[in-house]
mmCIF file as gemmi writes it, N, C-alpha and C atoms, coordinates in Angstrom:
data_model
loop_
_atom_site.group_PDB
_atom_site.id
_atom_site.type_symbol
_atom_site.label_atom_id
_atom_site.label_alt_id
_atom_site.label_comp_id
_atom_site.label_asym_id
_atom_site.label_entity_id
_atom_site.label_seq_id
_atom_site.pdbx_PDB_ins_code
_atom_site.Cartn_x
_atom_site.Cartn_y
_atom_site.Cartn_z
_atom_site.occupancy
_atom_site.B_iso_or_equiv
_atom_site.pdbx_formal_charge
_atom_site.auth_seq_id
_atom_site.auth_asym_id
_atom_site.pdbx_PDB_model_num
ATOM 1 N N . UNK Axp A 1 ? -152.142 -46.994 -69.025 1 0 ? 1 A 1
ATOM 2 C CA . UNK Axp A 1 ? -152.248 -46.622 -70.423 1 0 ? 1 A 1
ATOM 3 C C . UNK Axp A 1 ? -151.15 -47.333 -71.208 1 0 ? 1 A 1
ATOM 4 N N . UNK Axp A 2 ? -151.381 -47.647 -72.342 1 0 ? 2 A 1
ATOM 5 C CA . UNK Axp A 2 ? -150.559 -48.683 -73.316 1 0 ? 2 A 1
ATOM 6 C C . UNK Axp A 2 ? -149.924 -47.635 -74.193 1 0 ? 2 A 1
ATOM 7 N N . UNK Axp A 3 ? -148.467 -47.571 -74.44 1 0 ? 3 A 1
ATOM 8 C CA . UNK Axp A 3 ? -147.681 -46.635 -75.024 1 0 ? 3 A 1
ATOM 9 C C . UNK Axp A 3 ? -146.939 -47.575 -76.214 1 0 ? 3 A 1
ATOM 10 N N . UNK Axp A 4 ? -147.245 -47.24 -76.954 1 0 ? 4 A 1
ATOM 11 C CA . UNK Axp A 4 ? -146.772 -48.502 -78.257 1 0 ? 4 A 1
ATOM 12 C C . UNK Axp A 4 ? -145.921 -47.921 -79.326 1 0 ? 4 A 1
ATOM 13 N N . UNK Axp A 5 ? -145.53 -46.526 -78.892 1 0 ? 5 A 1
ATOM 14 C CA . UNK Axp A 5 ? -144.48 -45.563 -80.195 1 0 ? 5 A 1
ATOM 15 C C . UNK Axp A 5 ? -143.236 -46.845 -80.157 1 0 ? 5 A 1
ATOM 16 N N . UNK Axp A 6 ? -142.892 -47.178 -79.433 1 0 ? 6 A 1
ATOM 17 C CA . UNK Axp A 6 ? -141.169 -48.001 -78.863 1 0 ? 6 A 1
ATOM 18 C C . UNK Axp A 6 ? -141.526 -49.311 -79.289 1 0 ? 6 A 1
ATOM 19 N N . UNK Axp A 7 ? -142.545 -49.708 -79.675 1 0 ? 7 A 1
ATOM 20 C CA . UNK Axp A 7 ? -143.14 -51.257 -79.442 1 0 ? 7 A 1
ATOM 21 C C . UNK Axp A 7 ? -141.474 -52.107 -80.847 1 0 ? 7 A 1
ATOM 22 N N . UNK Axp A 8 ? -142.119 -51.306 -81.338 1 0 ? 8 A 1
ATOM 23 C CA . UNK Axp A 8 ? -140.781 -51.874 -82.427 1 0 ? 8 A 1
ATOM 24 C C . UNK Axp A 8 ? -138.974 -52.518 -82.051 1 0 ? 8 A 1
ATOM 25 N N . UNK Axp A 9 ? -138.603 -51.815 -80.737 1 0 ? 9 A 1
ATOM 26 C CA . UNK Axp A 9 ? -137.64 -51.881 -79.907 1 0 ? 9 A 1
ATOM 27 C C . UNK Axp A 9 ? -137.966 -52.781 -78.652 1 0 ? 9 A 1
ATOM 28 N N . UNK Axp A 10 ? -138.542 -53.433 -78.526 1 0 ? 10 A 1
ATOM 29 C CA . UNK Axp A 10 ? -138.989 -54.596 -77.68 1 0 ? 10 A 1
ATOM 30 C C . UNK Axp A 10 ? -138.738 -56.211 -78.502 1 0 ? 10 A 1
ATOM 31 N N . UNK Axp A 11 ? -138.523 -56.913 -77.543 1 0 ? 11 A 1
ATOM 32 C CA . UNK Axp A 11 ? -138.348 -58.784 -78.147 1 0 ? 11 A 1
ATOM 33 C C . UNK Axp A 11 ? -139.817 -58.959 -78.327 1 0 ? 11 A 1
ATOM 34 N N . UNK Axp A 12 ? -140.116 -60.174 -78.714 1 0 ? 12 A 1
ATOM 35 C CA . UNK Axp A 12 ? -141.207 -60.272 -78.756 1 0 ? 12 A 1
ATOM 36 C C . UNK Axp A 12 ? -141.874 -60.656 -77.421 1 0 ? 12 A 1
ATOM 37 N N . UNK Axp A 13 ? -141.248 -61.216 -76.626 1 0 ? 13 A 1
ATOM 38 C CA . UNK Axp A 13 ? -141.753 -61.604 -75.15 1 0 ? 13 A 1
ATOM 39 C C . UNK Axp A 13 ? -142.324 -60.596 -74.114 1 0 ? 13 A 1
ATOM 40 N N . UNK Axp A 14 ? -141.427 -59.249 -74.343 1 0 ? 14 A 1
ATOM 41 C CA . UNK Axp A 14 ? -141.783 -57.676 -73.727 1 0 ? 14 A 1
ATOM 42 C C . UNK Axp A 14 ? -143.022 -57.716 -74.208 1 0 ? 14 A 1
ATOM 43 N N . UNK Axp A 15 ? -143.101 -57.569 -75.588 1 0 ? 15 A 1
ATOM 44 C CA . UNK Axp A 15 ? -144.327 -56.928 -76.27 1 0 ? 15 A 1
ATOM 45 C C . UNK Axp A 15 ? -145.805 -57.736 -75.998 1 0 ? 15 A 1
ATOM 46 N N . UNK Axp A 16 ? -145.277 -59.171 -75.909 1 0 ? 16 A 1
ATOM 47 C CA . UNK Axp A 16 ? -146.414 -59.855 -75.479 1 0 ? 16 A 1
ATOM 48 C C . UNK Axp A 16 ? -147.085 -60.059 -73.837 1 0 ? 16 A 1
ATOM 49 N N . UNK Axp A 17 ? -146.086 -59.608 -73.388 1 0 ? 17 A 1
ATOM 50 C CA . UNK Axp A 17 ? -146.459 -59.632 -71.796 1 0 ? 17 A 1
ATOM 51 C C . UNK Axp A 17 ? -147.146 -57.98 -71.549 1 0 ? 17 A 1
ATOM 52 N N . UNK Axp A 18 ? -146.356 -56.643 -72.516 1 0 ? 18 A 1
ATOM 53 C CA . UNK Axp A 18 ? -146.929 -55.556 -71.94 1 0 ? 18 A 1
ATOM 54 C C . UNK Axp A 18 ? -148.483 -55.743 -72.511 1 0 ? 18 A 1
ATOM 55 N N . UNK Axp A 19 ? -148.751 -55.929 -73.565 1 0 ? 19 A 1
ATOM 56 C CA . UNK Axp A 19 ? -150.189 -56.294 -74.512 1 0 ? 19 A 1
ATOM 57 C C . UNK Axp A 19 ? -151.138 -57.069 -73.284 1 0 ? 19 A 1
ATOM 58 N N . UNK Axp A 20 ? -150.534 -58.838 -72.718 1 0 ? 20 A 1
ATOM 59 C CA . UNK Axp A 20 ? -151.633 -59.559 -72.02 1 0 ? 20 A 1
ATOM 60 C C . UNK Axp A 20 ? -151.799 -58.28 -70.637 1 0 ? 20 A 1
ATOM 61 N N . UNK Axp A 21 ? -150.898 -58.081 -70.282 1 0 ? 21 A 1
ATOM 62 C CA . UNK Axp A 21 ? -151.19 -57.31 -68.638 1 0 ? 21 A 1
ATOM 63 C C . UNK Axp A 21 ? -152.081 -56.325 -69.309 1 0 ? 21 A 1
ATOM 64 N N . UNK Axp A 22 ? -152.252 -55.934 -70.119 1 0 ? 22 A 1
ATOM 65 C CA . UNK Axp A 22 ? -153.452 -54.663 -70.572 1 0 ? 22 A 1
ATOM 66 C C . UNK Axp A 22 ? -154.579 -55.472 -70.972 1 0 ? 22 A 1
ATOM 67 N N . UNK Axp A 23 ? -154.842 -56.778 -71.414 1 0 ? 23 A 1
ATOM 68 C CA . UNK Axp A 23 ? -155.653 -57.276 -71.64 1 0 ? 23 A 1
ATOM 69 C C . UNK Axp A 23 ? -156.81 -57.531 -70.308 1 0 ? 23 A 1
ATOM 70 N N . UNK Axp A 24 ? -155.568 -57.902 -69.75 1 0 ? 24 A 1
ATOM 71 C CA . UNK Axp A 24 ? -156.006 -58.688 -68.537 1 0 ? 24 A 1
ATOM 72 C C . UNK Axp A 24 ? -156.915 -57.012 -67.534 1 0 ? 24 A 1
ATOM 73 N N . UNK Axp A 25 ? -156.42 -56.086 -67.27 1 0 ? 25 A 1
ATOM 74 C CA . UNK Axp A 25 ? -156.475 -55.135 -67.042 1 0 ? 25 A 1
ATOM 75 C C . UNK Axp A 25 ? -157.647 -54.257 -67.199 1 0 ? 25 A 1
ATOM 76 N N . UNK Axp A 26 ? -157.981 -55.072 -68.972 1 0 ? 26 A 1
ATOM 77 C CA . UNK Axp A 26 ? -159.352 -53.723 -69.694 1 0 ? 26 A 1
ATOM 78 C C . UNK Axp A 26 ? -160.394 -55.446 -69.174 1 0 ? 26 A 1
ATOM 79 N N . UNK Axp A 27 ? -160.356 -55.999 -69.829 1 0 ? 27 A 1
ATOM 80 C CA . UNK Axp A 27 ? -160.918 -57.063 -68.96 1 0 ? 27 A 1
ATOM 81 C C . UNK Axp A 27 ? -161.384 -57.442 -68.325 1 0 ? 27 A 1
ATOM 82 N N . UNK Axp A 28 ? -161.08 -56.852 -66.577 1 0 ? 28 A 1
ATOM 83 C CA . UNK Axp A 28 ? -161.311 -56.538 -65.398 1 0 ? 28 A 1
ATOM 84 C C . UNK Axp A 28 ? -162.06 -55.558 -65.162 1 0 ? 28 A 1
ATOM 85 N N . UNK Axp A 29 ? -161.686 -53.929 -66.199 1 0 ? 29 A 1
ATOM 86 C CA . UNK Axp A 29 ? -162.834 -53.03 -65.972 1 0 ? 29 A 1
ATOM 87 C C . UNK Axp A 29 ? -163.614 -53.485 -67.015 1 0 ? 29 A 1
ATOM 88 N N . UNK Axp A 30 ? -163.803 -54.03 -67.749 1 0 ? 30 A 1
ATOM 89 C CA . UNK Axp A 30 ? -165.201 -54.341 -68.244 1 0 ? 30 A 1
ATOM 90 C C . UNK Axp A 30 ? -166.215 -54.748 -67.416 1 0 ? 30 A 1
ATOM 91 N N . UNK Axp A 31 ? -165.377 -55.876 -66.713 1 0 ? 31 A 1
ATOM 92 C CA . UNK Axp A 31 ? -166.881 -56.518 -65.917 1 0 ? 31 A 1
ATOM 93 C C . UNK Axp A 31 ? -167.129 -56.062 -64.563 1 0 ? 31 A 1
ATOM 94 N N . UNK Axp A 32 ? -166.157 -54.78 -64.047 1 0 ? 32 A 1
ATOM 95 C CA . UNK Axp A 32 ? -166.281 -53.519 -63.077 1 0 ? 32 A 1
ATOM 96 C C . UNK Axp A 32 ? -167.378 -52.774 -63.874 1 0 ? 32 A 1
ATOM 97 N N . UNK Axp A 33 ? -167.361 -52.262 -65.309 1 0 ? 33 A 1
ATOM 98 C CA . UNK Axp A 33 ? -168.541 -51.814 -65.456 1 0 ? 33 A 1
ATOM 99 C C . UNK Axp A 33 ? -169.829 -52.307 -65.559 1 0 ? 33 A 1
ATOM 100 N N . UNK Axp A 34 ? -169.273 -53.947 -66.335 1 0 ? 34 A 1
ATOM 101 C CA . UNK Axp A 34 ? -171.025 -54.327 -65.749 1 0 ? 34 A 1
ATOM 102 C C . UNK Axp A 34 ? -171.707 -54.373 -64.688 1 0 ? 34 A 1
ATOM 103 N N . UNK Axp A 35 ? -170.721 -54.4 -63.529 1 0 ? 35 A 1
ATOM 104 C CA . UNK Axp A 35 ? -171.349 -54.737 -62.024 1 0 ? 35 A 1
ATOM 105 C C . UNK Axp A 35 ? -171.962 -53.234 -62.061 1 0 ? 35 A 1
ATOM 106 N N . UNK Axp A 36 ? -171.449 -52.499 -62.305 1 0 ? 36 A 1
ATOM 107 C CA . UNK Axp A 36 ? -172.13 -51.204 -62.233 1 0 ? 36 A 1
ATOM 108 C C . UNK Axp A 36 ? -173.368 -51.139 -62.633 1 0 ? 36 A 1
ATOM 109 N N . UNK Axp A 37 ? -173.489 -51.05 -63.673 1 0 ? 37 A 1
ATOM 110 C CA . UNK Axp A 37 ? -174.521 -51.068 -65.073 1 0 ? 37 A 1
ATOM 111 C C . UNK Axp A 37 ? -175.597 -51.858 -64.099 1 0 ? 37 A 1
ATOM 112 N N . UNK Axp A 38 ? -175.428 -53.613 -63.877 1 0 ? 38 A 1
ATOM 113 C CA . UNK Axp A 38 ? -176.367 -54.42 -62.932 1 0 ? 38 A 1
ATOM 114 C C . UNK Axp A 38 ? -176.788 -53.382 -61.752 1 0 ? 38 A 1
ATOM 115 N N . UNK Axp A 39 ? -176.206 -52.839 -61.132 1 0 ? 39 A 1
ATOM 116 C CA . UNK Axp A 39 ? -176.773 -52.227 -59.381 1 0 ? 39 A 1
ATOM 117 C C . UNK Axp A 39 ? -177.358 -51.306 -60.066 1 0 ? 39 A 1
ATOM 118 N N . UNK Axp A 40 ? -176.998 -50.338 -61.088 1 0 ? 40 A 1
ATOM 119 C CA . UNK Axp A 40 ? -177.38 -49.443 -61.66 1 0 ? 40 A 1
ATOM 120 C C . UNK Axp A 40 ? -178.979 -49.717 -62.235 1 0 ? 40 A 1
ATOM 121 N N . UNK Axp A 41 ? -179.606 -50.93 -62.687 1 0 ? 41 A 1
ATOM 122 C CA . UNK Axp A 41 ? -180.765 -51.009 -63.264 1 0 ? 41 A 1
ATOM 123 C C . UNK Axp A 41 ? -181.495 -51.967 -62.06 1 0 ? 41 A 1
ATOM 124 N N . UNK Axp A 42 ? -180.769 -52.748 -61.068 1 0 ? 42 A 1
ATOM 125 C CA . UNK Axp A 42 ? -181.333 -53.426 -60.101 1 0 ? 42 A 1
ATOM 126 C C . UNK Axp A 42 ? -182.011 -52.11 -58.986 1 0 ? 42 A 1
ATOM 127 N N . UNK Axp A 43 ? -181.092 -51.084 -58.755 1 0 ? 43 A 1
ATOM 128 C CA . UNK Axp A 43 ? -181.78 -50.308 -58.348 1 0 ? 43 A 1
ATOM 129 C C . UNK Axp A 43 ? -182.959 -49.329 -58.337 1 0 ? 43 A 1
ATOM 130 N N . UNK Axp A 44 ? -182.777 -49.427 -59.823 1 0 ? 44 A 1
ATOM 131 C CA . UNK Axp A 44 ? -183.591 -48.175 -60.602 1 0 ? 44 A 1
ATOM 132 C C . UNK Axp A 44 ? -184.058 -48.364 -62.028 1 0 ? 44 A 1
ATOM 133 N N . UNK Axp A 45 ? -185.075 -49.428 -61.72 1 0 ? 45 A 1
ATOM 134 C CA . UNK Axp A 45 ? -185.031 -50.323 -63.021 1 0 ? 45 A 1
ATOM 135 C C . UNK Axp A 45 ? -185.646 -49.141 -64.291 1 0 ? 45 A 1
ATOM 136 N N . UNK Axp A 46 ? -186.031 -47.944 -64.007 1 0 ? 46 A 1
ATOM 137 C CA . UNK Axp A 46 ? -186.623 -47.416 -65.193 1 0 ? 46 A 1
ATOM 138 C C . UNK Axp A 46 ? -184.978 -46.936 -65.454 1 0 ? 46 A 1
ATOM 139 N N . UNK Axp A 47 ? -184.063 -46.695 -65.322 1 0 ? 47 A 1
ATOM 140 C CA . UNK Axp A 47 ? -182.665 -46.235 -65.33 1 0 ? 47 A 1
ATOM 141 C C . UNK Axp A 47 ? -182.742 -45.901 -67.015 1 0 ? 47 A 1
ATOM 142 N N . UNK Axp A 48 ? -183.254 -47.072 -67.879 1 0 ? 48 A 1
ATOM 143 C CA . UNK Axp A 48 ? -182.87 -46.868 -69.613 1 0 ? 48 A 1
ATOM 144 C C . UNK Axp A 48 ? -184.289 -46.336 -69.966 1 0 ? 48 A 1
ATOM 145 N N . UNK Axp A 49 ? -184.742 -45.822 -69.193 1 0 ? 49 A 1
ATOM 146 C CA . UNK Axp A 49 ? -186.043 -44.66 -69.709 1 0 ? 49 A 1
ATOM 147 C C . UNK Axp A 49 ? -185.26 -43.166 -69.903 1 0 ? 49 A 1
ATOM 148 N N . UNK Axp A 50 ? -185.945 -42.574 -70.694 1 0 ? 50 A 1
ATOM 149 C CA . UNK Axp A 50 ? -185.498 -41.423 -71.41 1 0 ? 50 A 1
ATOM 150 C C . UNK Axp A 50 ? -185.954 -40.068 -70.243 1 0 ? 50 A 1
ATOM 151 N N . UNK Axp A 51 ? -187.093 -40.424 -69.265 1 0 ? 51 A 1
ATOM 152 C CA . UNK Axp A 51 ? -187.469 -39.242 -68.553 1 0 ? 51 A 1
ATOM 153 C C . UNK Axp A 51 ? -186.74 -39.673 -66.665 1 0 ? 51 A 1
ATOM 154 N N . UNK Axp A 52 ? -185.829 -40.873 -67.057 1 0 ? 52 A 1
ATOM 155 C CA . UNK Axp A 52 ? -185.377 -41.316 -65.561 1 0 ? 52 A 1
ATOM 156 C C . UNK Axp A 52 ? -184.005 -40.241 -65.553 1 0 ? 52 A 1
ATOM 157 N N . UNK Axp A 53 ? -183.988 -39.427 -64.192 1 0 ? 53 A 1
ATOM 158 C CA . UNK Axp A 53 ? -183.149 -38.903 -63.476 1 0 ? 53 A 1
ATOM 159 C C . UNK Axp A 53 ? -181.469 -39.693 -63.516 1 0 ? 53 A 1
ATOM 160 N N . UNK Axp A 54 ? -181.471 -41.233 -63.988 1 0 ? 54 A 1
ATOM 161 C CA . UNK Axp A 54 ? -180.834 -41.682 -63.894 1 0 ? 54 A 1
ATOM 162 C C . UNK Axp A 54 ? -180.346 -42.364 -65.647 1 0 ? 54 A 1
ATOM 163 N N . UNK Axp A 55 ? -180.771 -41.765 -66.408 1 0 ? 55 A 1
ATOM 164 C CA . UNK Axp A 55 ? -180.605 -42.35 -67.788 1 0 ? 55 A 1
ATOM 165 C C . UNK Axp A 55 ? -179.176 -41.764 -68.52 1 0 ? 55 A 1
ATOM 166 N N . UNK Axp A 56 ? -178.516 -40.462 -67.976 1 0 ? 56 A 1
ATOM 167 C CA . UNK Axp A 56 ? -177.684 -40.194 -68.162 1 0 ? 56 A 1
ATOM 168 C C . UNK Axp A 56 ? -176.846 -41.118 -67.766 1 0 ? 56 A 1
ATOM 169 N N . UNK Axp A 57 ? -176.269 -41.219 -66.583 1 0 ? 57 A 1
ATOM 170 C CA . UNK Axp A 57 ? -175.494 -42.356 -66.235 1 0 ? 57 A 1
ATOM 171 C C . UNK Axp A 57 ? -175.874 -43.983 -66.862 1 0 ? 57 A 1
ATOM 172 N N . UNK Axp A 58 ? -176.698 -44.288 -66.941 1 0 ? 58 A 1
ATOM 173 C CA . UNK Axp A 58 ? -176.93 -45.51 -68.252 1 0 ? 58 A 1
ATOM 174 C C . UNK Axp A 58 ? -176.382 -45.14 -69.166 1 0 ? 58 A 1
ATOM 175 N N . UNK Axp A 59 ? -176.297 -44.255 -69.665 1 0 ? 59 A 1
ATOM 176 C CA . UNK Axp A 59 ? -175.756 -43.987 -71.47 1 0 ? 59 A 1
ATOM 177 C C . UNK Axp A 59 ? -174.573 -44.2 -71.197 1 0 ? 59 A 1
ATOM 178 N N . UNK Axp A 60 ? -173.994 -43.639 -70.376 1 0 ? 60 A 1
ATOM 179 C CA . UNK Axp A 60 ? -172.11 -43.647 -69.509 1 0 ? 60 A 1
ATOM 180 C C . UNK Axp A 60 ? -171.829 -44.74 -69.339 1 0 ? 60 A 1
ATOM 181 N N . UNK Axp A 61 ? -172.285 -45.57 -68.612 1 0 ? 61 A 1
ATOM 182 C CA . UNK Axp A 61 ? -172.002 -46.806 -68.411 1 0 ? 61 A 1
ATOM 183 C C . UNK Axp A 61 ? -171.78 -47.691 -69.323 1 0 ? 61 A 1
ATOM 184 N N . UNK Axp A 62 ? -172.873 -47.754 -70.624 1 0 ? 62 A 1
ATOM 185 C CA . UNK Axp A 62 ? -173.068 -48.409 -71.556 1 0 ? 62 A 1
ATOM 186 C C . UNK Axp A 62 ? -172.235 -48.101 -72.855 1 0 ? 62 A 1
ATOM 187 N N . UNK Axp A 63 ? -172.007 -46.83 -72.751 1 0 ? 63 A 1
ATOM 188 C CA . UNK Axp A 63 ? -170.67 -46.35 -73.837 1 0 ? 63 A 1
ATOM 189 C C . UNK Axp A 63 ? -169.368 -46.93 -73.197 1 0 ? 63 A 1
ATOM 190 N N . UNK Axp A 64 ? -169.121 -47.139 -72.154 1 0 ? 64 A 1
ATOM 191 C CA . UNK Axp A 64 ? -167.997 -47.698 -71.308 1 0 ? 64 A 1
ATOM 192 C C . UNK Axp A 64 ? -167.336 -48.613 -71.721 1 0 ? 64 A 1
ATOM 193 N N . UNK Axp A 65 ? -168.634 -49.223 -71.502 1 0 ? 65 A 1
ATOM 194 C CA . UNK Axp A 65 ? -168.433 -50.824 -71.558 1 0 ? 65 A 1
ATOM 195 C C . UNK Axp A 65 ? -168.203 -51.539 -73.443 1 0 ? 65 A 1
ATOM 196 N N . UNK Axp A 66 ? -169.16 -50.404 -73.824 1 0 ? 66 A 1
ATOM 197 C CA . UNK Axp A 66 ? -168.85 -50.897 -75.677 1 0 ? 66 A 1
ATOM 198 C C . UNK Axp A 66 ? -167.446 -50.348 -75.701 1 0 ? 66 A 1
ATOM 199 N N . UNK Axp A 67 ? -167.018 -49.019 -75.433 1 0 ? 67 A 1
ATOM 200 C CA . UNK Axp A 67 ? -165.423 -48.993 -75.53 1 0 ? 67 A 1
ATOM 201 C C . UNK Axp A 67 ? -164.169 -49.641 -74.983 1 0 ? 67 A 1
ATOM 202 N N . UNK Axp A 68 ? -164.625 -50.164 -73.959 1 0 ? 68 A 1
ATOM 203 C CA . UNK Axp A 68 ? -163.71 -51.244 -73.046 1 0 ? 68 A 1
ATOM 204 C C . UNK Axp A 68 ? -163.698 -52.553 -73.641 1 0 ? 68 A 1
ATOM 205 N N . UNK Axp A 69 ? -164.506 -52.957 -74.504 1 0 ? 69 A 1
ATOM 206 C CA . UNK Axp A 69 ? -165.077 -54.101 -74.982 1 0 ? 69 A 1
ATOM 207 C C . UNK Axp A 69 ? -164.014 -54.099 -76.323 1 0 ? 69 A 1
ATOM 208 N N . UNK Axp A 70 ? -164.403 -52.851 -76.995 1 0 ? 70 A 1
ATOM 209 C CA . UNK Axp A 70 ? -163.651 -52.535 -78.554 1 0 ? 70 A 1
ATOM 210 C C . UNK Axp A 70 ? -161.848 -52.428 -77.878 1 0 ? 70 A 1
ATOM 211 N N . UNK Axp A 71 ? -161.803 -52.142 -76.99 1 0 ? 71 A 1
ATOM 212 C CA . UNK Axp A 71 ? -160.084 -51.859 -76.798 1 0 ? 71 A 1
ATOM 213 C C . UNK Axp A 71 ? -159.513 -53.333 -76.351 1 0 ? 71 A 1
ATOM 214 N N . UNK Axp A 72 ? -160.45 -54.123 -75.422 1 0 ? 72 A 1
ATOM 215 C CA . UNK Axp A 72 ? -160.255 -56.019 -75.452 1 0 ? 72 A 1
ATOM 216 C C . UNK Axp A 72 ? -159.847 -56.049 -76.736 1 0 ? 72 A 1
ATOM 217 N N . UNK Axp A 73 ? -160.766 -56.331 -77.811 1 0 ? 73 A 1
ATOM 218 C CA . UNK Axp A 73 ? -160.992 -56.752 -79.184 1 0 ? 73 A 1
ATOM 219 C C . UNK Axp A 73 ? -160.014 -56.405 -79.817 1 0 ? 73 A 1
ATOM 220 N N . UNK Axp A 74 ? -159.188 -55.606 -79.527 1 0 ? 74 A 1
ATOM 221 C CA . UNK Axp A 74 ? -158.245 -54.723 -80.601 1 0 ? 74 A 1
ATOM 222 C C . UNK Axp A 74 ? -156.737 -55.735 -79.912 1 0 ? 74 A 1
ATOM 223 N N . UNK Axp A 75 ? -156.661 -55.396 -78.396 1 0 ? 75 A 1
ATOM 224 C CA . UNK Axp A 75 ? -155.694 -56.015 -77.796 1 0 ? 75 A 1
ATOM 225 C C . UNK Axp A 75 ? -155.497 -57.586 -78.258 1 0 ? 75 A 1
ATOM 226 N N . UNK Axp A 76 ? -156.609 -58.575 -78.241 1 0 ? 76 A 1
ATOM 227 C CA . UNK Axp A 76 ? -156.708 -59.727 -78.19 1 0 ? 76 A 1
ATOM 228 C C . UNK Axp A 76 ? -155.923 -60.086 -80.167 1 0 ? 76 A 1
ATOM 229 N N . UNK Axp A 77 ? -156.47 -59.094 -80.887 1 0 ? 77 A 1
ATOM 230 C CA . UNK Axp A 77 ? -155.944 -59.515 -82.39 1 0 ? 77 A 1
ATOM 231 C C . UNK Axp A 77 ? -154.508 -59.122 -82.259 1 0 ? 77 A 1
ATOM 232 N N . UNK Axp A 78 ? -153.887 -57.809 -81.024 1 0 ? 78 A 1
ATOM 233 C CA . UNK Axp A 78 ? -152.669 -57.269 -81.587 1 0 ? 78 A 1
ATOM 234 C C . UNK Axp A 78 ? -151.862 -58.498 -80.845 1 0 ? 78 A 1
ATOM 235 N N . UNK Axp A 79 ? -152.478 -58.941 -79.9 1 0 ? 79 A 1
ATOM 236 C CA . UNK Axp A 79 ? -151.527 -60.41 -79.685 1 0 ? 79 A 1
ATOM 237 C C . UNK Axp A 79 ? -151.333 -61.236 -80.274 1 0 ? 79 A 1
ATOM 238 N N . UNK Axp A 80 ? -152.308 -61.812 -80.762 1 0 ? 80 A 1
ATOM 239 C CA . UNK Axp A 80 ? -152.448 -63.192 -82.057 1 0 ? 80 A 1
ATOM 240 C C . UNK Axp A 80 ? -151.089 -62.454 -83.267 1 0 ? 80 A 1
ATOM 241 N N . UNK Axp A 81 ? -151.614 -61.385 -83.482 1 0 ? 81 A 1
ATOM 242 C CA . UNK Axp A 81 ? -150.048 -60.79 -84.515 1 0 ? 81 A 1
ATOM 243 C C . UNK Axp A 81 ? -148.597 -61.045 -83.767 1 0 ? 81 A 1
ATOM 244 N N . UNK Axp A 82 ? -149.017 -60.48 -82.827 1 0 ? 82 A 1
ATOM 245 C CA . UNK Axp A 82 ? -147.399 -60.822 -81.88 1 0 ? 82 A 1
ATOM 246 C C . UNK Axp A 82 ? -146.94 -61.936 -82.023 1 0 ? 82 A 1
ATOM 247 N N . UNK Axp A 83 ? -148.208 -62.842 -81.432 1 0 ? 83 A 1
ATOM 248 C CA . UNK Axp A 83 ? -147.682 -64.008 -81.257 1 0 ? 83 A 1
ATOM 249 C C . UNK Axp A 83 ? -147.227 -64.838 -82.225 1 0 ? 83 A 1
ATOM 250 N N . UNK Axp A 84 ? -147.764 -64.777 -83.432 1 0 ? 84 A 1
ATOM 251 C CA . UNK Axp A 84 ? -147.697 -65.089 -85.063 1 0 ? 84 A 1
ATOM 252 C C . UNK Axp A 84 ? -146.283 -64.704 -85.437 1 0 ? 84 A 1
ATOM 253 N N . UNK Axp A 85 ? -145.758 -63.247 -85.376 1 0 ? 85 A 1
ATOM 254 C CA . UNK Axp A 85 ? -144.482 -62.509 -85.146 1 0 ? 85 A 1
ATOM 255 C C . UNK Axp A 85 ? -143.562 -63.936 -85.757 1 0 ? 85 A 1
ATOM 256 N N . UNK Axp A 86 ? -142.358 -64.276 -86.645 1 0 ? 86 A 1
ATOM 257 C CA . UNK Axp A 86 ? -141.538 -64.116 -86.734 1 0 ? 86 A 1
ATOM 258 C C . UNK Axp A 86 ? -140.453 -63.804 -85.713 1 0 ? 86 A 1
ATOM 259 N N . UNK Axp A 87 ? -139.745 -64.854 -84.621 1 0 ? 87 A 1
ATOM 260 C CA . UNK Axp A 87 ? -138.874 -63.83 -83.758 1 0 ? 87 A 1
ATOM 261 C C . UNK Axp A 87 ? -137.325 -63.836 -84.675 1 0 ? 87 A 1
């Protein structure tokens, strides 16, 4: 988990290394959830049908991955600021 109250009390080099290792990190479970998501519909291809036993876990997966996706997206701009930063 990324704790950013202190971020202000860091060089800029801290701040940019704790930011990429989280990048790198959400990153990794993103495409942990796609592998999921893939076995998940390779197995059970009605999976994104509404009466499949298995559509709950599709919705899970797929909210996952849009939120893992949005927390990349957020990380990747708060670096470009970092990196932009004034030291």
């Amino acid at each position: 988990m990324l704790k950013t109250f202190f971020i202000s009390s860091m060089d800029q080099k801290e701040a940019a290394g704790l930011f990429a290792h989280q990048l790198l990190e959400r990153t990794k479970k993103v495409e942990m959830l796609k592998q999921k998501l893939n076995i998940l519909t390779e197995e059970d291809p009605s999976a994104q049908s509404l009466h499949s036993t298995q559509f709950g876990h599709y919705l899970v997966l797929t909210r996952a991955i849009e939120r893992e996706k949005g927390y990349v997206r957020w990380l990747q701009k708060t670096l470009e600021v970092i990196d932009s930063s004034i030291v």
